[in-house]
mmCIF entry with sequence, helices, sheets and N, C-alpha, C, O atoms, coordinates in Angstrom:
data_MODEL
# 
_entry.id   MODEL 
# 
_entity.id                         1 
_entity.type                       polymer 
_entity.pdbx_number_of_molecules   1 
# 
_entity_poly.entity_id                      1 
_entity_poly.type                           'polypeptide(L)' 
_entity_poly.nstd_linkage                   no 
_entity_poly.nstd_monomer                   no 
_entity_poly.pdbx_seq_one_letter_code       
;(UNK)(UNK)(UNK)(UNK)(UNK)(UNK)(UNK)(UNK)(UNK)(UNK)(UNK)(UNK)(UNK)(UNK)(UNK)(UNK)
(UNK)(UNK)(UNK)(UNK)(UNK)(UNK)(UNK)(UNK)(UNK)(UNK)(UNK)(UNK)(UNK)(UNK)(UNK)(UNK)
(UNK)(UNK)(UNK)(UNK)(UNK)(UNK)(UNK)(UNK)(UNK)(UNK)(UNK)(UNK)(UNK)(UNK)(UNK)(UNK)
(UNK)(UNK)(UNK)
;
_entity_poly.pdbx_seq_one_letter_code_can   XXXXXXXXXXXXXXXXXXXXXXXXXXXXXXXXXXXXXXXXXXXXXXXXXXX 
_entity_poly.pdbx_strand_id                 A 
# 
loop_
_entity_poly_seq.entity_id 
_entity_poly_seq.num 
_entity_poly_seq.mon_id 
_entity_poly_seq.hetero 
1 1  UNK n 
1 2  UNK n 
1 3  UNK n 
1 4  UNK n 
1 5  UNK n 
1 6  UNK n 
1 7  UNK n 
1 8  UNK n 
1 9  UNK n 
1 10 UNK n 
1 11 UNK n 
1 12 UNK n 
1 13 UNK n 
1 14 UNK n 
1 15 UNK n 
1 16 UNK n 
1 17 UNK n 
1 18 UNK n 
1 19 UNK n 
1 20 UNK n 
1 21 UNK n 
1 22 UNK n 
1 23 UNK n 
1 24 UNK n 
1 25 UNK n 
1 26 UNK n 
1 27 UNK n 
1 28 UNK n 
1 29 UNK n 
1 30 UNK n 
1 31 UNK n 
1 32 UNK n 
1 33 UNK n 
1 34 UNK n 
1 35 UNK n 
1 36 UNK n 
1 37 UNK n 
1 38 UNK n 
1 39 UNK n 
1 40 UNK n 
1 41 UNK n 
1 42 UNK n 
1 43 UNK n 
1 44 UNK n 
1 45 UNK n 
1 46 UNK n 
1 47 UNK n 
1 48 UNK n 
1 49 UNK n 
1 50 UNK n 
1 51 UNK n 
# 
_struct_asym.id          A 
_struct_asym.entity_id   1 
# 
_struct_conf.conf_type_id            HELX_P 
_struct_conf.id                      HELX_P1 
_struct_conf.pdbx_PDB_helix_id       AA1 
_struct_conf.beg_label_comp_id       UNK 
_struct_conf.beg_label_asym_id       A 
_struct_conf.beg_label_seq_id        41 
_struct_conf.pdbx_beg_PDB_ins_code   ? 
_struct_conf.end_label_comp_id       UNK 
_struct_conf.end_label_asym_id       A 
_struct_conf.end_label_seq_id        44 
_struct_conf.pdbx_end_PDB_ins_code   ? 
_struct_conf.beg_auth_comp_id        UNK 
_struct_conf.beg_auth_asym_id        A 
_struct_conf.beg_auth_seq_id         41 
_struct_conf.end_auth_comp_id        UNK 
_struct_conf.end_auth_asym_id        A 
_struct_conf.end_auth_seq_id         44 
_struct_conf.pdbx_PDB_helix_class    1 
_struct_conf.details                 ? 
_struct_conf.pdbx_PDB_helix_length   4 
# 
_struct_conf_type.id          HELX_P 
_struct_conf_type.criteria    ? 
_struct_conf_type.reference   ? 
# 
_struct_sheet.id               AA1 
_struct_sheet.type             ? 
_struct_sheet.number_strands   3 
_struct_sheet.details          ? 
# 
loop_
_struct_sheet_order.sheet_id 
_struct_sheet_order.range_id_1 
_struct_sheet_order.range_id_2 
_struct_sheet_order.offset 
_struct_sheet_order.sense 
AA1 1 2 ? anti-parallel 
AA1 2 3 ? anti-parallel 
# 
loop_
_struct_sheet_range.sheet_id 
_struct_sheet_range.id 
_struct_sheet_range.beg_label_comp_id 
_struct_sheet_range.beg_label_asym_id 
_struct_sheet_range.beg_label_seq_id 
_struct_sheet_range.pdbx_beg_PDB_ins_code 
_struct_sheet_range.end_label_comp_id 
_struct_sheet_range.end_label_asym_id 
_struct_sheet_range.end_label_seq_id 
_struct_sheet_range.pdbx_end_PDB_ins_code 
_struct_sheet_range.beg_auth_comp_id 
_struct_sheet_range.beg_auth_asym_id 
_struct_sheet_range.beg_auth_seq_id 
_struct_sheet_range.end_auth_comp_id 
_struct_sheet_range.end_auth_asym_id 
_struct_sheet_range.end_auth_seq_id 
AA1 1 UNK A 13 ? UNK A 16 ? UNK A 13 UNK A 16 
AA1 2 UNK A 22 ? UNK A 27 ? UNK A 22 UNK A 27 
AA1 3 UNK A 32 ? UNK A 36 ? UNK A 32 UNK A 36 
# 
loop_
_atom_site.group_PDB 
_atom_site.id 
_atom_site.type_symbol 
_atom_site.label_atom_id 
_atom_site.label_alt_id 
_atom_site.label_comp_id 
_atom_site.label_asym_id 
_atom_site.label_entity_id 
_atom_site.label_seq_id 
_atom_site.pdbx_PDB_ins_code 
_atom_site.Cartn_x 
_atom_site.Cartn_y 
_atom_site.Cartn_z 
_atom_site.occupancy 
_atom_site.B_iso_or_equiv 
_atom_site.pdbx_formal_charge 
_atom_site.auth_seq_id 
_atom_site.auth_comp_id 
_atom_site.auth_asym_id 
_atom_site.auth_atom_id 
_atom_site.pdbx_PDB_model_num 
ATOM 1   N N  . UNK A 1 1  ? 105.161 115.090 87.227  1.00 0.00 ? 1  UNK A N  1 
ATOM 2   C CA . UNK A 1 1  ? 104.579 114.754 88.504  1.00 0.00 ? 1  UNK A CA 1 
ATOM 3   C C  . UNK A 1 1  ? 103.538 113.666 88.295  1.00 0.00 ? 1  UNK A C  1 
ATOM 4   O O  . UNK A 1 1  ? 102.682 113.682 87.410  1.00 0.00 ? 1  UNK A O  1 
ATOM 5   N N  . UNK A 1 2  ? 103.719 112.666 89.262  1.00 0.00 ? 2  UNK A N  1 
ATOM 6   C CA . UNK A 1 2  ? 102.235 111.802 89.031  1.00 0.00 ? 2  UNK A CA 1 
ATOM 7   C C  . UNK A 1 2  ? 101.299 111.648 90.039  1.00 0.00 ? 2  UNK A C  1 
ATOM 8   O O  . UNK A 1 2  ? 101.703 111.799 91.193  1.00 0.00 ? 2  UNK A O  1 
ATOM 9   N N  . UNK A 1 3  ? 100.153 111.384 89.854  1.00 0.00 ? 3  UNK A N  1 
ATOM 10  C CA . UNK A 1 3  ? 99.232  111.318 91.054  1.00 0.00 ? 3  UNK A CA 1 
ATOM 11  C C  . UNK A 1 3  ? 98.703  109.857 90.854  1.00 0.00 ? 3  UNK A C  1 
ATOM 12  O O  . UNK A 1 3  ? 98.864  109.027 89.959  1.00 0.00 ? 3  UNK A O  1 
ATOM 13  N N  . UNK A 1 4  ? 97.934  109.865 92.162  1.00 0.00 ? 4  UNK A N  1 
ATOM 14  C CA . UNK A 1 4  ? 97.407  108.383 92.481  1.00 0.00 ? 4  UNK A CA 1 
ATOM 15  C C  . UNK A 1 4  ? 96.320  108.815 92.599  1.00 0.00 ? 4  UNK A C  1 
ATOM 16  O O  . UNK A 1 4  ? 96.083  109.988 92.887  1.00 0.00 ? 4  UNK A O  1 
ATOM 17  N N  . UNK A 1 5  ? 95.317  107.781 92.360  1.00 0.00 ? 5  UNK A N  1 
ATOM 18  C CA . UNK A 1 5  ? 93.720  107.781 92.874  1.00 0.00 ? 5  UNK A CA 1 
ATOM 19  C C  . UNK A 1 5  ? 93.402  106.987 93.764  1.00 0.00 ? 5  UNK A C  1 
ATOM 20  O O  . UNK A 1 5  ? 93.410  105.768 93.595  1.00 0.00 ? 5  UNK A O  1 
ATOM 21  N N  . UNK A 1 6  ? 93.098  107.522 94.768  1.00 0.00 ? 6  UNK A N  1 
ATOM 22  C CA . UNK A 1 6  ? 92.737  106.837 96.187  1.00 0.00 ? 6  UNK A CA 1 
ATOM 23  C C  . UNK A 1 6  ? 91.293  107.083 96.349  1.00 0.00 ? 6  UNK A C  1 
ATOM 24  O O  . UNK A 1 6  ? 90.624  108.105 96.504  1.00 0.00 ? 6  UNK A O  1 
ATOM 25  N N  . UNK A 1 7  ? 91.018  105.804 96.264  1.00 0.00 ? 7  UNK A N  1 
ATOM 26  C CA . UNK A 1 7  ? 89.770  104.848 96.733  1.00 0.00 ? 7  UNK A CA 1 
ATOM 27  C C  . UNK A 1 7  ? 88.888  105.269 98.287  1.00 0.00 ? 7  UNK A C  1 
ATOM 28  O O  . UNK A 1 7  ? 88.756  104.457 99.204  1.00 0.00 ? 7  UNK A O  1 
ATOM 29  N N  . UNK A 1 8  ? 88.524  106.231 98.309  1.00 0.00 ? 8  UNK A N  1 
ATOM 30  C CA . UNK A 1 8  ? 87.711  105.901 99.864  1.00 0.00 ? 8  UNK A CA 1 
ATOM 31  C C  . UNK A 1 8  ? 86.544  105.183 99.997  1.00 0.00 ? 8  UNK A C  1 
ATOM 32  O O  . UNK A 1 8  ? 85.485  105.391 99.403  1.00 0.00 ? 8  UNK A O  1 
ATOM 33  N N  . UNK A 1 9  ? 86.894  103.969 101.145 1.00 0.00 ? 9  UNK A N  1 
ATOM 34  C CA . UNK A 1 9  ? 84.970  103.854 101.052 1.00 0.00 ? 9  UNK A CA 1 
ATOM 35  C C  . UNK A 1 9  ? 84.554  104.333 102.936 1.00 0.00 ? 9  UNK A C  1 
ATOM 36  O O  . UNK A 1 9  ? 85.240  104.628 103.914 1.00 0.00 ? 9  UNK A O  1 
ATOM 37  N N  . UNK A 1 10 ? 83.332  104.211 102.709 1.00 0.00 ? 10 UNK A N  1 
ATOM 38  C CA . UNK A 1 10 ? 82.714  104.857 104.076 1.00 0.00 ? 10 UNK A CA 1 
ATOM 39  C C  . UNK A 1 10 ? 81.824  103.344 104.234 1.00 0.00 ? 10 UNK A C  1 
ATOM 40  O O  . UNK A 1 10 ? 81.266  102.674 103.366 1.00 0.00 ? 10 UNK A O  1 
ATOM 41  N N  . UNK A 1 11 ? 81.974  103.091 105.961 1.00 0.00 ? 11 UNK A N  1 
ATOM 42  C CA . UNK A 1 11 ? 81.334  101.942 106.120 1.00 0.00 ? 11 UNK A CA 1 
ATOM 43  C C  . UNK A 1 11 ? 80.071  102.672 106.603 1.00 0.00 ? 11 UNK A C  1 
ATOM 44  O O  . UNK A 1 11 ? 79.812  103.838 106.900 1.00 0.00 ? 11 UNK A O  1 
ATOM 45  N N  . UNK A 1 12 ? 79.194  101.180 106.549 1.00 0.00 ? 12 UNK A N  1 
ATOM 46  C CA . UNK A 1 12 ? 77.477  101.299 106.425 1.00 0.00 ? 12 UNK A CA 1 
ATOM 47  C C  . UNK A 1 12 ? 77.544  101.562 108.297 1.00 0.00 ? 12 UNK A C  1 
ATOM 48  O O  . UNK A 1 12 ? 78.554  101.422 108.987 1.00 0.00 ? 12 UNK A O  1 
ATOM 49  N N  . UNK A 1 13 ? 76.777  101.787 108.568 1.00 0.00 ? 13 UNK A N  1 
ATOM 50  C CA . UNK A 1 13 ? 76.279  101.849 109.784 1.00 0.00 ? 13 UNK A CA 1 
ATOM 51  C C  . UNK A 1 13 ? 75.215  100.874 110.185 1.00 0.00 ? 13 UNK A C  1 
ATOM 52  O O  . UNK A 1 13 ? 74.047  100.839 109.798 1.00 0.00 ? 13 UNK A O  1 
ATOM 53  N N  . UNK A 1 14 ? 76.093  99.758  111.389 1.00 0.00 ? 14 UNK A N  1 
ATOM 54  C CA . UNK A 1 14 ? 74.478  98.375  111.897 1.00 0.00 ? 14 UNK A CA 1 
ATOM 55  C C  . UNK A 1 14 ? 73.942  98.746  112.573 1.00 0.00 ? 14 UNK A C  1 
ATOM 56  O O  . UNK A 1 14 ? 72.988  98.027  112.872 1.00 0.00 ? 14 UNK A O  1 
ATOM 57  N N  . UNK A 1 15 ? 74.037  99.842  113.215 1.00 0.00 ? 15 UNK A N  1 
ATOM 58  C CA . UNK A 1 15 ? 73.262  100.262 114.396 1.00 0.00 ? 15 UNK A CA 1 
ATOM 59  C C  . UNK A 1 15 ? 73.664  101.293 115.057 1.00 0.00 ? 15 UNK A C  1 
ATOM 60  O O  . UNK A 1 15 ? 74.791  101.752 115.244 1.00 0.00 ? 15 UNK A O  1 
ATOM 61  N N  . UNK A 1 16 ? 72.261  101.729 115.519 1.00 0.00 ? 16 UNK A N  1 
ATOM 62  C CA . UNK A 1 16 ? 72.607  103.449 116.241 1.00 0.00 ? 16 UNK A CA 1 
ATOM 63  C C  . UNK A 1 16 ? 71.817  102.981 117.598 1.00 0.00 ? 16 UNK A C  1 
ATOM 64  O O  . UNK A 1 16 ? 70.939  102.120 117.646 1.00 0.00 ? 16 UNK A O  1 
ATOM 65  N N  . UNK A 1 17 ? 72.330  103.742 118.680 1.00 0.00 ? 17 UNK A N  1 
ATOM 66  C CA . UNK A 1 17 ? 72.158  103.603 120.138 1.00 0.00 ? 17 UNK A CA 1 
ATOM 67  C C  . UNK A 1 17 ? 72.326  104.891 121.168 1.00 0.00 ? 17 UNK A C  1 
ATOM 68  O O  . UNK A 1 17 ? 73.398  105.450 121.402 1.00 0.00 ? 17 UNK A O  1 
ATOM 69  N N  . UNK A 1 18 ? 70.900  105.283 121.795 1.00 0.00 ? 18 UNK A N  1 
ATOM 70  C CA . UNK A 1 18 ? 71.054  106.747 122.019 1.00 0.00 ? 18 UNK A CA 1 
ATOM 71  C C  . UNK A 1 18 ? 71.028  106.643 123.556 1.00 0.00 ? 18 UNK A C  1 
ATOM 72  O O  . UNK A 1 18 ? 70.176  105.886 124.021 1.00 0.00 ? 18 UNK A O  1 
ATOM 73  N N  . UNK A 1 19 ? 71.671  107.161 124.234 1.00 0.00 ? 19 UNK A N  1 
ATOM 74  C CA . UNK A 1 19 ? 71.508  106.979 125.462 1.00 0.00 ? 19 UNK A CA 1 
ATOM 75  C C  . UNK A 1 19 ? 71.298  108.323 126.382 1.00 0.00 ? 19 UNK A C  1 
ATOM 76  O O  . UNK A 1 19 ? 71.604  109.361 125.794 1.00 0.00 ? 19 UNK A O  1 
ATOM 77  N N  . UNK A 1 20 ? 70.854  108.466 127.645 1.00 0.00 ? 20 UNK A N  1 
ATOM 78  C CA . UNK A 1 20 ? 70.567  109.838 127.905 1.00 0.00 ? 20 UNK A CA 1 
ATOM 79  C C  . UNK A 1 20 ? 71.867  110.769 127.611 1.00 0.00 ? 20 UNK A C  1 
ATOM 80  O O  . UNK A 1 20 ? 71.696  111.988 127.598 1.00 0.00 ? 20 UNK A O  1 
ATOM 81  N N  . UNK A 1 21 ? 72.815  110.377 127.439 1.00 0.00 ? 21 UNK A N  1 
ATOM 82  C CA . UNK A 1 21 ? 73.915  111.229 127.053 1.00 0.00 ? 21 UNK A CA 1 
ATOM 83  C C  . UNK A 1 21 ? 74.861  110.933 125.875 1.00 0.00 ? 21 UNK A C  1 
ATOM 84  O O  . UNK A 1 21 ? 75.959  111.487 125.933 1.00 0.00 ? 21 UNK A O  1 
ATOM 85  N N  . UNK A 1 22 ? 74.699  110.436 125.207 1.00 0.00 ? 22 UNK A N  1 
ATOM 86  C CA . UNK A 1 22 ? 75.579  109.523 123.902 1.00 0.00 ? 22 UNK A CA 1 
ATOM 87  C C  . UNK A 1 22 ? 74.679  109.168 123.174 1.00 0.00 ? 22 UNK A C  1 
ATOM 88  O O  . UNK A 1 22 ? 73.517  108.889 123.471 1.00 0.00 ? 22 UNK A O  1 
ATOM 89  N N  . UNK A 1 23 ? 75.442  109.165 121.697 1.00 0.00 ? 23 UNK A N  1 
ATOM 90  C CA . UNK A 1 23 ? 75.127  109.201 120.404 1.00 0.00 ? 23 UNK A CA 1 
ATOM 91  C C  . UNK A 1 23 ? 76.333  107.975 120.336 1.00 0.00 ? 23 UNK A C  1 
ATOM 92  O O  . UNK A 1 23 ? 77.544  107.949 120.555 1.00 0.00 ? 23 UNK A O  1 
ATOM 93  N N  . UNK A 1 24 ? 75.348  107.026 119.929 1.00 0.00 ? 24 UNK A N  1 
ATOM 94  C CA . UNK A 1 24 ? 76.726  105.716 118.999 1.00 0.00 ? 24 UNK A CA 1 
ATOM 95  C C  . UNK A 1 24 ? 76.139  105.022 118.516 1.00 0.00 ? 24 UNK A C  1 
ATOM 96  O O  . UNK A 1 24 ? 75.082  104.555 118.941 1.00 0.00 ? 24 UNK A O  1 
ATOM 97  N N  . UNK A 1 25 ? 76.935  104.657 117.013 1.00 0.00 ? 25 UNK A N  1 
ATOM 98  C CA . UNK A 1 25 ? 76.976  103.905 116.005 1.00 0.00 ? 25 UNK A CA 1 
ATOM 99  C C  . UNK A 1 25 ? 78.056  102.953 115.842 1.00 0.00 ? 25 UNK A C  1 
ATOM 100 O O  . UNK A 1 25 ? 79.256  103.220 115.767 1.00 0.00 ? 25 UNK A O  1 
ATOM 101 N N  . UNK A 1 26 ? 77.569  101.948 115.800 1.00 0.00 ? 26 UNK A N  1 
ATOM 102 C CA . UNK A 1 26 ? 77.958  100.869 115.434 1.00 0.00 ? 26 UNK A CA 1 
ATOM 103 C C  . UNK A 1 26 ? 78.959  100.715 114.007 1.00 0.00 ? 26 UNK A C  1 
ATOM 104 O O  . UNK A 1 26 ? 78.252  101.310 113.194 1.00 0.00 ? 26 UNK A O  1 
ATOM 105 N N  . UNK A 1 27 ? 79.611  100.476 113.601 1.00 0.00 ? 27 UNK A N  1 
ATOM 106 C CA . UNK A 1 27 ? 80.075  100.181 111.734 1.00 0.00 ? 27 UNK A CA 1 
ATOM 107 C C  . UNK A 1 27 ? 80.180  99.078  111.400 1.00 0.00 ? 27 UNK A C  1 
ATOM 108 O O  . UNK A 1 27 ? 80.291  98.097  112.135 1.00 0.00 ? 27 UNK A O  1 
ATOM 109 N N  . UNK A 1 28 ? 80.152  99.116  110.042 1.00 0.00 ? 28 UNK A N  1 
ATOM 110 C CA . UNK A 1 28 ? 80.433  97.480  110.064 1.00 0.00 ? 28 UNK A CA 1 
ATOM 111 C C  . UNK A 1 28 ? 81.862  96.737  109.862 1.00 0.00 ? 28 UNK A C  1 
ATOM 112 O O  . UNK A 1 28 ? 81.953  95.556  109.528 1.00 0.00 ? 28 UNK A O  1 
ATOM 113 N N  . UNK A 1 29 ? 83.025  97.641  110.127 1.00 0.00 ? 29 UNK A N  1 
ATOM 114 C CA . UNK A 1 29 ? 84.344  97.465  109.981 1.00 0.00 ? 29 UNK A CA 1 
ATOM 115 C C  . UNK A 1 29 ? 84.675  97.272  111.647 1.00 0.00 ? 29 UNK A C  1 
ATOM 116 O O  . UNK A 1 29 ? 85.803  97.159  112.127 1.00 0.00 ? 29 UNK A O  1 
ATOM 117 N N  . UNK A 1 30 ? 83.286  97.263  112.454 1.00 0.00 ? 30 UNK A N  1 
ATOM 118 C CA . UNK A 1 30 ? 83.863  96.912  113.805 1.00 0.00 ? 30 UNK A CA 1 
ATOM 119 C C  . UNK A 1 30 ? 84.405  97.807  114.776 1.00 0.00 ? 30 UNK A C  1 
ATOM 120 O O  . UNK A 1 30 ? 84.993  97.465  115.801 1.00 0.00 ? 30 UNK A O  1 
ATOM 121 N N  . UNK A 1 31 ? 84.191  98.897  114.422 1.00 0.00 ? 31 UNK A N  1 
ATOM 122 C CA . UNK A 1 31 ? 84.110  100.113 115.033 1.00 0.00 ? 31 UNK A CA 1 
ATOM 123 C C  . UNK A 1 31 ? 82.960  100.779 115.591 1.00 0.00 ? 31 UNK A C  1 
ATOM 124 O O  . UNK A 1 31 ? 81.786  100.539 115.310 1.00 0.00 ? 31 UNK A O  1 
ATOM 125 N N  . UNK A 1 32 ? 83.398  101.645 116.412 1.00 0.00 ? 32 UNK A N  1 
ATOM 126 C CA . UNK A 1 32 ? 82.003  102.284 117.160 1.00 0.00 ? 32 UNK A CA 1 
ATOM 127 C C  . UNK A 1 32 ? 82.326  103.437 117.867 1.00 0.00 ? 32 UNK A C  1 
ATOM 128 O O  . UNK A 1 32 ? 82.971  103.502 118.914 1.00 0.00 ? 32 UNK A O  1 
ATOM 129 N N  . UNK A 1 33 ? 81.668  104.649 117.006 1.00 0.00 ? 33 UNK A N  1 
ATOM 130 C CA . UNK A 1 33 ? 82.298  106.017 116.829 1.00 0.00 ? 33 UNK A CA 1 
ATOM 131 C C  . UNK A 1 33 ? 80.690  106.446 117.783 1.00 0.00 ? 33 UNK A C  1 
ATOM 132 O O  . UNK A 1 33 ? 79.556  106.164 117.395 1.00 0.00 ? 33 UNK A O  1 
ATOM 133 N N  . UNK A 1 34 ? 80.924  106.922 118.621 1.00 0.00 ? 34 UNK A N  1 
ATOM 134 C CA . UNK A 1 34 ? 80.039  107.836 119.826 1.00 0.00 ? 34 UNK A CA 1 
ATOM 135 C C  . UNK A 1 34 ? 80.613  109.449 120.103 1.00 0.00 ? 34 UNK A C  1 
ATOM 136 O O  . UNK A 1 34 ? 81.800  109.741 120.249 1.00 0.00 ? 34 UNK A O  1 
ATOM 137 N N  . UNK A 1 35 ? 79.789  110.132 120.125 1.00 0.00 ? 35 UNK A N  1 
ATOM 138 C CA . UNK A 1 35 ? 79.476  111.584 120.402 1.00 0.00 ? 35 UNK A CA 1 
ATOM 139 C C  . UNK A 1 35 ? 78.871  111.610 121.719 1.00 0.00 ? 35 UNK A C  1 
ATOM 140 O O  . UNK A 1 35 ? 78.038  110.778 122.079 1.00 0.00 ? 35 UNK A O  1 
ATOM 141 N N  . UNK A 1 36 ? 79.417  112.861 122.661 1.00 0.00 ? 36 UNK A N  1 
ATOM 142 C CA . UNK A 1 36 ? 78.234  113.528 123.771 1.00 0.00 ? 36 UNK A CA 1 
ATOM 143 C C  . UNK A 1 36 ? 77.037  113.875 122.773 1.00 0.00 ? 36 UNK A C  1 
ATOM 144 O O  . UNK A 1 36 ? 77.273  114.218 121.615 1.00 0.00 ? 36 UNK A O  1 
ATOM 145 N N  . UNK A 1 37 ? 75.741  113.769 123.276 1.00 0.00 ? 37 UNK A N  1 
ATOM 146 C CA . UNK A 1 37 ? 74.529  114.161 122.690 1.00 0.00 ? 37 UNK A CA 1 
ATOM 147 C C  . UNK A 1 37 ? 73.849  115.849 122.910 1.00 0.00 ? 37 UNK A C  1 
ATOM 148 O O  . UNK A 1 37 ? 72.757  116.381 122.716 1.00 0.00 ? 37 UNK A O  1 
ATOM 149 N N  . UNK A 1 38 ? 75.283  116.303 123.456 1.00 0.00 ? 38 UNK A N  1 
ATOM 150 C CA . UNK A 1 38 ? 75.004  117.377 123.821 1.00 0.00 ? 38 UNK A CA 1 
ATOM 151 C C  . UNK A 1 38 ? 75.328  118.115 122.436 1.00 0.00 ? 38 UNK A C  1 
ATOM 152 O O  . UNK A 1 38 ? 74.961  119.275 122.250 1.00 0.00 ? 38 UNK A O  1 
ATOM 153 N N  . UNK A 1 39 ? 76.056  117.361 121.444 1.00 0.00 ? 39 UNK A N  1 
ATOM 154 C CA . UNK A 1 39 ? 76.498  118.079 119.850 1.00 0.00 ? 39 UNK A CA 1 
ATOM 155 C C  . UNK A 1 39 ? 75.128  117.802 119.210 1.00 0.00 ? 39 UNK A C  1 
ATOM 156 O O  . UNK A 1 39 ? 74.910  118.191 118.062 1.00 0.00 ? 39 UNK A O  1 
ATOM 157 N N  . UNK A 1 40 ? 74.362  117.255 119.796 1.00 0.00 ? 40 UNK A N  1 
ATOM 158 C CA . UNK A 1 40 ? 72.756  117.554 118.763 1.00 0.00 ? 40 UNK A CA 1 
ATOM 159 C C  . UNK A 1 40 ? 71.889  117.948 120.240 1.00 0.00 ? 40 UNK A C  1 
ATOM 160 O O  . UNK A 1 40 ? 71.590  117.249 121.208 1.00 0.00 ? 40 UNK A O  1 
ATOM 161 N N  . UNK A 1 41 ? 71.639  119.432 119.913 1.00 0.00 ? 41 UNK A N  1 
ATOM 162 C CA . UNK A 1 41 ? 70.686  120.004 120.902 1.00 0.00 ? 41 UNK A CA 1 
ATOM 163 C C  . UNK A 1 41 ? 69.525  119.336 120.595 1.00 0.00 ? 41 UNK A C  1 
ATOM 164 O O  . UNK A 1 41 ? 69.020  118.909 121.632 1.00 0.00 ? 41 UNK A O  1 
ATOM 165 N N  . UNK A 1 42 ? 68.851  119.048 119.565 1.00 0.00 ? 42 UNK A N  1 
ATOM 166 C CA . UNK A 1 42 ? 67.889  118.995 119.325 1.00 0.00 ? 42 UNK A CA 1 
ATOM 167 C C  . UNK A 1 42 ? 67.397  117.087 119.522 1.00 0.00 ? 42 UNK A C  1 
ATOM 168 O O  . UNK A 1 42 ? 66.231  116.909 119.874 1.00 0.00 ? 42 UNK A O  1 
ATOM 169 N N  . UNK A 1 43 ? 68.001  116.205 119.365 1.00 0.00 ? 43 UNK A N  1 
ATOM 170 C CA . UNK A 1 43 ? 68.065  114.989 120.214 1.00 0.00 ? 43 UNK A CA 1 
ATOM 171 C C  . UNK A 1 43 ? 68.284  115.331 121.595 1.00 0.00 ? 43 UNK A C  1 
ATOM 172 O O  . UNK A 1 43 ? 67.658  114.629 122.389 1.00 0.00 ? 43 UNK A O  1 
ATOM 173 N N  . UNK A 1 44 ? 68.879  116.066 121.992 1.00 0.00 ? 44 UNK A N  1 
ATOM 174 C CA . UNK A 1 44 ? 69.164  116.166 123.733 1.00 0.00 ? 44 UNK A CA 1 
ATOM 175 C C  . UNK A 1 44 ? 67.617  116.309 124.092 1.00 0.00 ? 44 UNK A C  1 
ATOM 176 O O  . UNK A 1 44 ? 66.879  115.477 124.620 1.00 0.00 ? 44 UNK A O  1 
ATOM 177 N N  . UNK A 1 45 ? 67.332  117.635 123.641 1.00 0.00 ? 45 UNK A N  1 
ATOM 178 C CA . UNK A 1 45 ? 65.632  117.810 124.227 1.00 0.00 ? 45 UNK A CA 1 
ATOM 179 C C  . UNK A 1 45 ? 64.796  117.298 123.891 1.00 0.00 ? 45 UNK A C  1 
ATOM 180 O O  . UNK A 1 45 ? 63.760  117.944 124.054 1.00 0.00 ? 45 UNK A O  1 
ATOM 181 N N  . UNK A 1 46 ? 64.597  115.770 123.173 1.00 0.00 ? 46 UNK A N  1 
ATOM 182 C CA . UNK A 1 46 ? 63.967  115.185 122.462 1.00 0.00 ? 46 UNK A CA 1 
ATOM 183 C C  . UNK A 1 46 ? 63.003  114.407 123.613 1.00 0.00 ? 46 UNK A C  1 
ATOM 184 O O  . UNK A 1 46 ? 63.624  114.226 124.660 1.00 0.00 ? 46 UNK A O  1 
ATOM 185 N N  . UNK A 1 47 ? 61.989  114.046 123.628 1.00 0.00 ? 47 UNK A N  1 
ATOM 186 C CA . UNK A 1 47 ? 61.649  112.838 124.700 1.00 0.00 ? 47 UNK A CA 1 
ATOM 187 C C  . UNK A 1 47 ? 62.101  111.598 123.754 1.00 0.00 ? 47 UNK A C  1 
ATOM 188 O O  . UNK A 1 47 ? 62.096  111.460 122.531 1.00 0.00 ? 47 UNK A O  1 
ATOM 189 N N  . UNK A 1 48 ? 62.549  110.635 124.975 1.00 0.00 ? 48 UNK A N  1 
ATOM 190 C CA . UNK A 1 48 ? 62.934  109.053 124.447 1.00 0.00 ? 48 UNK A CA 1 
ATOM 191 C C  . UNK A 1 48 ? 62.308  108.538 123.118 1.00 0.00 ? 48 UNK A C  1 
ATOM 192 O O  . UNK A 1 48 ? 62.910  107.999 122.190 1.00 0.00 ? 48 UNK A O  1 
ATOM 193 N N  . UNK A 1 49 ? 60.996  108.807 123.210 1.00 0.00 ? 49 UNK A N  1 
ATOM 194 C CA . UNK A 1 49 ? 60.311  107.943 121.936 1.00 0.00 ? 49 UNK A CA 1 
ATOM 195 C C  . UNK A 1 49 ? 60.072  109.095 121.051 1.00 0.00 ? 49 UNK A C  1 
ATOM 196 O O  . UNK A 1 49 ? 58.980  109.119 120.483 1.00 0.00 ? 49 UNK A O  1 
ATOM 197 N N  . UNK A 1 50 ? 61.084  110.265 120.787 1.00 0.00 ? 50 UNK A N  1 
ATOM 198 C CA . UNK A 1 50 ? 61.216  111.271 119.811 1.00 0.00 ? 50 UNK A CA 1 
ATOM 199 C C  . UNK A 1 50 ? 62.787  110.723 119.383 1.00 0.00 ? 50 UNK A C  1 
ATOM 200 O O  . UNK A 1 50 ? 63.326  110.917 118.293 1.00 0.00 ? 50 UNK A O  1 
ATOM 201 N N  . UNK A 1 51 ? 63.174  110.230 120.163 1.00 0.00 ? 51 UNK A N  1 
ATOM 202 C CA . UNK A 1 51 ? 64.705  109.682 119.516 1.00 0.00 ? 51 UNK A CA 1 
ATOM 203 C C  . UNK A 1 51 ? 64.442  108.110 119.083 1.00 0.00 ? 51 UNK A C  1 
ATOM 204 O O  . UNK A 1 51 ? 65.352  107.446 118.588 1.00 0.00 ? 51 UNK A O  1 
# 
């Protein structure tokens, strides 16, 4: 049997952007992966200049 070694890389993140309801990041492969902010309770109840 043979195996391969596969390479992952994880891109950097240019920027994060919180909005009263969303979580998004930017990548640098040009993507932009966002969450409801309701998956971090603890940013949800945050005041603005705590996020």
């Amino acid at each position: 049997m043979n195996s391969v070694a596969v390479r992952i890389s994880v891109p950097k993140i240019l920027r994060v952007q919180i909005t009263e309801d969303t979580l998004s990041a930017d990548l640098e492969d040009g993507r932009t992966i966002s969450v409801p902010l309701s998956w971090y309770p603890r940013l949800g109840y945050a005041t603005e200049e705590g996020r």
